[in-house]
C-alpha positions in Angstrom: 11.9 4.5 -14.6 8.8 6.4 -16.2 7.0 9.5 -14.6 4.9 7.6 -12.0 1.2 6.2 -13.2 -1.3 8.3 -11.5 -3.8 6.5 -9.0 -6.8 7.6 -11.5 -5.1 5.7 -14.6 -4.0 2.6 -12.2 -7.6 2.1 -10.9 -9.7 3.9 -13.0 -13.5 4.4 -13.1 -16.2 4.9 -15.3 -17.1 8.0 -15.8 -21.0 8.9 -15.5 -22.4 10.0 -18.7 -24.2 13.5 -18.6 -28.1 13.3 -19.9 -29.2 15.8 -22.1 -32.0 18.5 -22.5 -34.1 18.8 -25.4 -37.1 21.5 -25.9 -39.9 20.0 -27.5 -42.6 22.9 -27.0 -43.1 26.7 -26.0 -43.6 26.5 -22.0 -46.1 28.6 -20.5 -45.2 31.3 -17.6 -47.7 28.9 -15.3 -45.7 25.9 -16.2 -42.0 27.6 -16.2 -42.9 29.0 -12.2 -43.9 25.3 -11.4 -40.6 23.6 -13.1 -39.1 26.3 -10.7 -39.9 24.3 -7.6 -38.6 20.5 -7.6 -39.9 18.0 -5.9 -38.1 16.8 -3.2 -37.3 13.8 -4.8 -35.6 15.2 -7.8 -33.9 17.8 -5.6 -32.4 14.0 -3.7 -31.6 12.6 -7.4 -29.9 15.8 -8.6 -27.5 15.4 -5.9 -23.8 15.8 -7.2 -21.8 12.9 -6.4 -19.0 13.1 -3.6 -15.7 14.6 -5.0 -13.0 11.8 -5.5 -10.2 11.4 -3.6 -7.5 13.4 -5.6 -10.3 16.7 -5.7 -10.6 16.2 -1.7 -6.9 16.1 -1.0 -6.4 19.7 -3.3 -8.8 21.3 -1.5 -7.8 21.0 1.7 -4.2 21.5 0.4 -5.4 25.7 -1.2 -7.7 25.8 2.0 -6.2 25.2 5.6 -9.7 25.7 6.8 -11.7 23.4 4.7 -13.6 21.1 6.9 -12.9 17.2 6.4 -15.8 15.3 5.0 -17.8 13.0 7.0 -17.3 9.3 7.4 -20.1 7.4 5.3 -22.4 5.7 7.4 -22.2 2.7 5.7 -18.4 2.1 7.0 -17.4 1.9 10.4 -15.9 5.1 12.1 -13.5 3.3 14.0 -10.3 1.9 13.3 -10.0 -1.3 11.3 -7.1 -2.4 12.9 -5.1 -0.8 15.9 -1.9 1.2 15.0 0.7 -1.8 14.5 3.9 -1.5 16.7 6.6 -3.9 17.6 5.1 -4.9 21.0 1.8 -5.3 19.5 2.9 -8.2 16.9 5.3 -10.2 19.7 3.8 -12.0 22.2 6.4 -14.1 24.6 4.2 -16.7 24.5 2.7 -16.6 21.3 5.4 -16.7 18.2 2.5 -16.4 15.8 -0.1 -13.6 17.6 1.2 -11.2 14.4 -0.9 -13.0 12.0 -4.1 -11.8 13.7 -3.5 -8.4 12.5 -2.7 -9.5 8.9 -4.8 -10.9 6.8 -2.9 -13.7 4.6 -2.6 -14.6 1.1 -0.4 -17.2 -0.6 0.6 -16.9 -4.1 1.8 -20.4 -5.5 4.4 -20.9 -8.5 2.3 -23.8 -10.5 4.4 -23.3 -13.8 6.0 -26.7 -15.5 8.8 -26.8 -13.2 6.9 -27.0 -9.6 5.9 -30.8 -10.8 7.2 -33.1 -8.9 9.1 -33.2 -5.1 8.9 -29.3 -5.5 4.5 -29.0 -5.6 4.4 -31.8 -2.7 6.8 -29.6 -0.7 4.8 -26.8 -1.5 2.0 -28.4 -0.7 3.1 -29.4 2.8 4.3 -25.9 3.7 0.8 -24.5 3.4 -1.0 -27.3 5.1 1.0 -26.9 8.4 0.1 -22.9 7.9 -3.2 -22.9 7.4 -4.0 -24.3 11.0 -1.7 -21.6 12.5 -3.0 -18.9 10.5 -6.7 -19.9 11.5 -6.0 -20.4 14.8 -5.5 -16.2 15.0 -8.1 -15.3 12.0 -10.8 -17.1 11.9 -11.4 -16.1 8.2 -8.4 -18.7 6.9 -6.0 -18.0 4.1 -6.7 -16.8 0.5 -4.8 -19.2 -2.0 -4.0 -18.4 -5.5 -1.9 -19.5 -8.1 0.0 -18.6 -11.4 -1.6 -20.0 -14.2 -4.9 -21.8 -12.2 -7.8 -19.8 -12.3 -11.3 -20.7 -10.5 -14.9 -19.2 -11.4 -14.9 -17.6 -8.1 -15.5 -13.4 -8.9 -14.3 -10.6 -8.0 -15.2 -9.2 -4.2 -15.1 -5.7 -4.8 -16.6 -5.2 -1.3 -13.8 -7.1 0.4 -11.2 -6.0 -1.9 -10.6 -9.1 -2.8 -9.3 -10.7 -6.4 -11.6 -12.9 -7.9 -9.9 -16.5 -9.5 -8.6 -18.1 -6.5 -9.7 -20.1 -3.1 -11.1 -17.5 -0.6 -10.8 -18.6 3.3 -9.2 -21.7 3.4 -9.1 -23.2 7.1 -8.5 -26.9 6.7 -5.6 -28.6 5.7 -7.6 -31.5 4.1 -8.9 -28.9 1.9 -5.3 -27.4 0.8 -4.7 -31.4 0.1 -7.7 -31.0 -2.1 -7.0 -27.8 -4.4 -3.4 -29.0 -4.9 -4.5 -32.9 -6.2 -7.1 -30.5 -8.3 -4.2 -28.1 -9.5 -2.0 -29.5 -12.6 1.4 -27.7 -12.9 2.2 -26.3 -16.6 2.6 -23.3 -18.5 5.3 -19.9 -17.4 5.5 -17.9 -14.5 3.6 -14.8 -14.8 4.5 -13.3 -11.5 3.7 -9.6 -11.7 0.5 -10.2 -13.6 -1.0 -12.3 -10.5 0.4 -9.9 -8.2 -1.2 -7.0 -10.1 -4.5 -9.0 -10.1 -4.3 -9.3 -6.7 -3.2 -5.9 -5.3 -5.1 -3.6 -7.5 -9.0 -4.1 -5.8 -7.6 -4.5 -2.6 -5.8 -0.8 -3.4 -8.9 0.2 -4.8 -10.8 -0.3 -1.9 -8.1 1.2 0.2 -8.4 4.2 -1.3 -12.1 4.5 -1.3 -12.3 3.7 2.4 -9.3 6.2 3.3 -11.5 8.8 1.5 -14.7 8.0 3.3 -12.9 7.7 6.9 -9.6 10.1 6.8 -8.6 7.1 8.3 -5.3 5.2 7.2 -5.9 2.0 9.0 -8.8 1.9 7.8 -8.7 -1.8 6.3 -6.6 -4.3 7.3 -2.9 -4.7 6.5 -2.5 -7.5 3.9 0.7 -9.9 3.7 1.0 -12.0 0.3 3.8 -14.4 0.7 5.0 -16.2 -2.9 6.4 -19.4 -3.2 8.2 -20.0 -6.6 10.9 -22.0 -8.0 11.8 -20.3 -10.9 12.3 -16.5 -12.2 9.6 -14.4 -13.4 8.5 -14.6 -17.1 7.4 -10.9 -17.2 8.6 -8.0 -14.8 7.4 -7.9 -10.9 9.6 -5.3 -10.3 8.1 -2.8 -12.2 4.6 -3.9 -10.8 5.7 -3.6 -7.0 7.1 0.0 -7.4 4.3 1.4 -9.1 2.1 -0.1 -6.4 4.8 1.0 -3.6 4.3 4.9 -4.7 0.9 4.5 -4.5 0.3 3.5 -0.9 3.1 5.9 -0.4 1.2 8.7 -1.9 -2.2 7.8 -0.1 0.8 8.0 3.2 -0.3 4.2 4.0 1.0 2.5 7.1 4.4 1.0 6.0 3.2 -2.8 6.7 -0.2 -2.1 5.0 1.3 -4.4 2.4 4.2 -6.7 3.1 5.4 -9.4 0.0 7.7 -12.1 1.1 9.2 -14.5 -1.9 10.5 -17.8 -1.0 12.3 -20.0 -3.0 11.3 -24.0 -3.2 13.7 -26.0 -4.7 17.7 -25.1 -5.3 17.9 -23.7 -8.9 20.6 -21.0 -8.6 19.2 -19.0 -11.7 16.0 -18.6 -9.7 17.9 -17.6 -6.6 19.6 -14.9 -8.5 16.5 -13.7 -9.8 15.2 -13.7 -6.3 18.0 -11.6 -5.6 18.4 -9.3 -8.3 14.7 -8.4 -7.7 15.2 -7.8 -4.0 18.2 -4.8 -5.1 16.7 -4.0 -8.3 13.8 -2.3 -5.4 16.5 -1.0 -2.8 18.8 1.1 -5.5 18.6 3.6 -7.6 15.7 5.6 -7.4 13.7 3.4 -5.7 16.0 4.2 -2.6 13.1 6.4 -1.0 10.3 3.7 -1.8 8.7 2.4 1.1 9.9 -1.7 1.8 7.5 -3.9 1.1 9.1 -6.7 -0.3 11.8 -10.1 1.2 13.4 -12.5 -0.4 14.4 -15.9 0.9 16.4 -18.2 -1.4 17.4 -21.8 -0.6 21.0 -20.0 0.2 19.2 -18.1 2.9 18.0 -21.0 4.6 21.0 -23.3 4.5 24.2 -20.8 4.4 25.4 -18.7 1.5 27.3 -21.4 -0.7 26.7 -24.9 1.7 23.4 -25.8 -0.5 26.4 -26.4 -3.8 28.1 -29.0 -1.4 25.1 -31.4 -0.9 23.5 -30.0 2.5 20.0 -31.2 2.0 18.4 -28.8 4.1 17.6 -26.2 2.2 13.7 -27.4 2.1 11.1 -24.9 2.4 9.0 -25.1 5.8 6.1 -23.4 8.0 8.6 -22.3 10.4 11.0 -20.7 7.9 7.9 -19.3 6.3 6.4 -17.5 9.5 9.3 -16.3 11.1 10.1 -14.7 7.9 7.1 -12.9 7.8 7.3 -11.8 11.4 11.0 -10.4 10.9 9.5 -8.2 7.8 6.7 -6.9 10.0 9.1 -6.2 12.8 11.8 -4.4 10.4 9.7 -2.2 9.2 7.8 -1.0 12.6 11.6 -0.8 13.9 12.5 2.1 11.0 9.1 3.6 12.2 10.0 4.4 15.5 13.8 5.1 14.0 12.3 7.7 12.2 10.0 9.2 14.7 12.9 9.1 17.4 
């Protein structure tokens, strides 16, 4: 692994460009003393803008009594989200309550090999979700897939990526974008997941800077449903994003990634797996965990799939109470931790 991209090169910004000072004439002493006094106005428009991120965090770093910068008054002061913790996510009589603190994004595999019983099983996973997820947040499910792209933009203010279906609440309309939705082409995994990930980042960052606030926005799962293994390199992606929120000290479920497996193709499955140790070994040991795997030998029993069990299909239920037992693992090594 590489020296680690910095989170200036990652999400970088354009820089301002300085205007320059020509003299045209000789200036009189009269007119020098009143270019002395600026207008309040300019004085307002010669205002520096506020140091970045990186420059805030050095200098309270060589200076233990450097004040911390106000919040802007354009975000709220207050926690985005309460402090997650195990109690807070489980409710006895509510197996889903979790996914009101989340907000929920589905990445869909549409490459060649989805067509078929694969895409409708697909398809029927995320139209018994959507209700539940709506149900606990109002604002529906994002959906986006591999190779579709819409028109809709980018959402800098929401973090959001531009190129898929923003807040999705009805089933009849996940029946819709999947009739619209042709399945063809690779499966470009970590560029989608990049494409997703980096404004929401982005606006992470800027809010953590403006607030001091690490919950300031809320925690974002993205759950993947593929057949097939990657055509470029998601593990690479996911670690350089995984020591970014681990630089900016993110909560550890700020971003969860869950991959589940439709169909039984035991090359996928052991990319699936290979992908899930790949980010656990080595030196990725100390990375935080932000990422599950669930192959059709998950669901039905290491090996029974081979022998003709047909019930390795992919389903809401498998799909939420994955995502609740990776939101529950990692508050558990939390508490480990601070015990």
């Amino acid at each position: 692994m590489g020296k680690p991209e910095s989170l200036s090169k990652m999400f970088s910004n354009p820089f301002r460009k300085s205007s320059s000072v020509a003299a045209t004439s000789p200036v009189s002493p009269q007119q020098q003393s009143a270019k002395s006094q600026p207008s309040a106005s300019q004085s307002d428009q010669a205002a520096p803008p506020p140091p970045s991120y990186t420059e805030a965090t050095r200098s309270v770093q060589s200076s233990s009594q450097t004040a911390a910068p106000a919040p802007s008054a354009s975000l709220s002061t207050t926690q985005a989200h309460p402090r997650l913790t195990r109690q807070s996510v489980q409710a006895d009589n509510d197996p889903h309550a979790f996914l009101s603190s989340f907000d929920t994004i589905f990445l869909v595999d549409d490459s060649g090999s989805m067509q078929g019983r694969r895409w409708e099983e697909t398809r029927a996973v995320l139209k018994a979700i959507v209700p539940v997820c709506t149900a606990h947040d109002s604002d529906g499910v994002d959906i986006y897939f591999l190779n579709h792209k819409t028109k809709e933009g980018l959402d800098k203010a929401k973090g959001s990526a531009g190129t898929g279906y923003r807040g999705v609440t009805d089933p009849k309309r996940v029946q819709t974008i999947f009739d619209s939705v042709k399945p063809s082409g690779a499966t470009p995994t970590a560029t989608r997941l990049r494409a997703i990930l980096k404004p929401y980042l982005t606006l992470y960052e800027e809010q953590l800077k403006q607030t001091g606030d690490e919950t300031c926005l809320k925690p974002l799962n993205i759950i993947v449903i593929t057949d097939g293994a990657p055509t470029d390199e998601p593990d690479t992606t996911i670690i350089q994003f995984a020591k970014v929120l681990d630089r900016l000290e993110a909560p550890p479920y700020q971003v969860g990634i869950q991959f589940f497996q439709v169909g039984n193709d035991p090359v996928a499955a052991k990319a699936l797996k290979e992908l899930d140790d790949e980010l656990a070994s080595g030196t990725n040991v100390d990375l935080r965990d932000m990422v599950d795997t669930t192959t059709f030998d998950d669901r039905a029993g290491s090996g029974s799939s081979r022998g003709g069990n047909t019930s390795t299909a992919l389903t809401a239920d498998t799909v939420l109470k994955t995502v609740l037992g990776a939101v529950v693992r990692k508050l558990d090594r939390v508490q480990t931790r601070r015990a």
